[in-house]
C-alpha positions in Angstrom: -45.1 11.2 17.9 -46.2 9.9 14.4 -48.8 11.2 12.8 -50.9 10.6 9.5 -51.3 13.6 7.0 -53.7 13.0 3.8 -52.4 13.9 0.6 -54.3 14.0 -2.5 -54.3 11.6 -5.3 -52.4 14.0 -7.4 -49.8 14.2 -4.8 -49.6 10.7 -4.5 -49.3 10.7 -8.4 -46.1 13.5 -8.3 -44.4 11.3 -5.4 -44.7 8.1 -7.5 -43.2 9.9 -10.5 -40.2 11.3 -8.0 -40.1 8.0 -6.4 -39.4 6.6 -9.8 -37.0 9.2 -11.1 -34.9 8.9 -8.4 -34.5 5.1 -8.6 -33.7 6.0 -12.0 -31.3 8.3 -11.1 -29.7 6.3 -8.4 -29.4 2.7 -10.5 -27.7 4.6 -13.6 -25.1 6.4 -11.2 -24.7 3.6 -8.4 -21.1 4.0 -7.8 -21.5 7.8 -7.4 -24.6 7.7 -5.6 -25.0 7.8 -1.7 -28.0 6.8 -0.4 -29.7 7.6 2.6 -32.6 6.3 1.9 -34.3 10.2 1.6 -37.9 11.2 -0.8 -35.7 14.5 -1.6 -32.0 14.2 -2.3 -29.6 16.1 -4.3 -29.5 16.0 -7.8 -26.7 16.9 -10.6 -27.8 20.4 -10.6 -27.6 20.6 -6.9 -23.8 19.6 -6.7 -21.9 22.4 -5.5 -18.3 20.8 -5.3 -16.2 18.2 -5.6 -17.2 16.4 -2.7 -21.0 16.8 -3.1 -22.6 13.8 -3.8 -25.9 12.6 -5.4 -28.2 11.1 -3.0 -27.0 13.5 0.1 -29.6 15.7 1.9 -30.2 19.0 0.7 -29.0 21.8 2.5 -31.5 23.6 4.5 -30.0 27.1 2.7 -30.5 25.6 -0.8 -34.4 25.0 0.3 -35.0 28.5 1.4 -33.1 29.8 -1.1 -33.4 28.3 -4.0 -35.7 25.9 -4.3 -38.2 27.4 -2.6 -38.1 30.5 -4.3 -38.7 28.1 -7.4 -41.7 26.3 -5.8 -43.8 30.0 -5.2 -43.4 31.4 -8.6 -43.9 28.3 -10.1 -47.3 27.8 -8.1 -48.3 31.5 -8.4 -48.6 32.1 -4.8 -47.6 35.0 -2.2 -44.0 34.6 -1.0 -43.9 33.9 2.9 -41.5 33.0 5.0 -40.3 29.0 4.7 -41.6 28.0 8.2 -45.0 30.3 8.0 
């Protein structure tokens, strides 16, 4: 069932500036680049092997994990669990 969520103008702001980097990102690496049309998709420092490719989803373990981890320190907030 869609729904509509309201995000602040700053958010709006940060998804332009992704929206943009990944283009970037996706134009200057086109014959390496695999897209799936997603707002988050791996990066260079989220290749793990040979056959990890820019533009696929992240892993689900690399979210909890990793980038997660990242997003709480980085906004100063109490660590809870990823679906909390």
């Amino acid at each position: 069932m869609p729904r509509t969520v309201d995000l602040s103008a700053e958010t709006i702001a940060l998804l332009k500036d992704h929206k943009r980097h990944q283009a970037e990102l996706r134009m200057a690496n086109r014959t390496i680049y695999k897209d799936h049309g997603l707002v988050f998709a791996k990066e260079w420092n989220q290749r793990y092997g040979l056959k990890d490719f820019l533009g696929l989803p992240l892993q689900s373990n690399n979210i909890g994990e990793r980038e997660f981890a990242r997003i709480i320190k980085a906004a100063n907030v109490k660590r809870i669990a990823i679906h909390a």
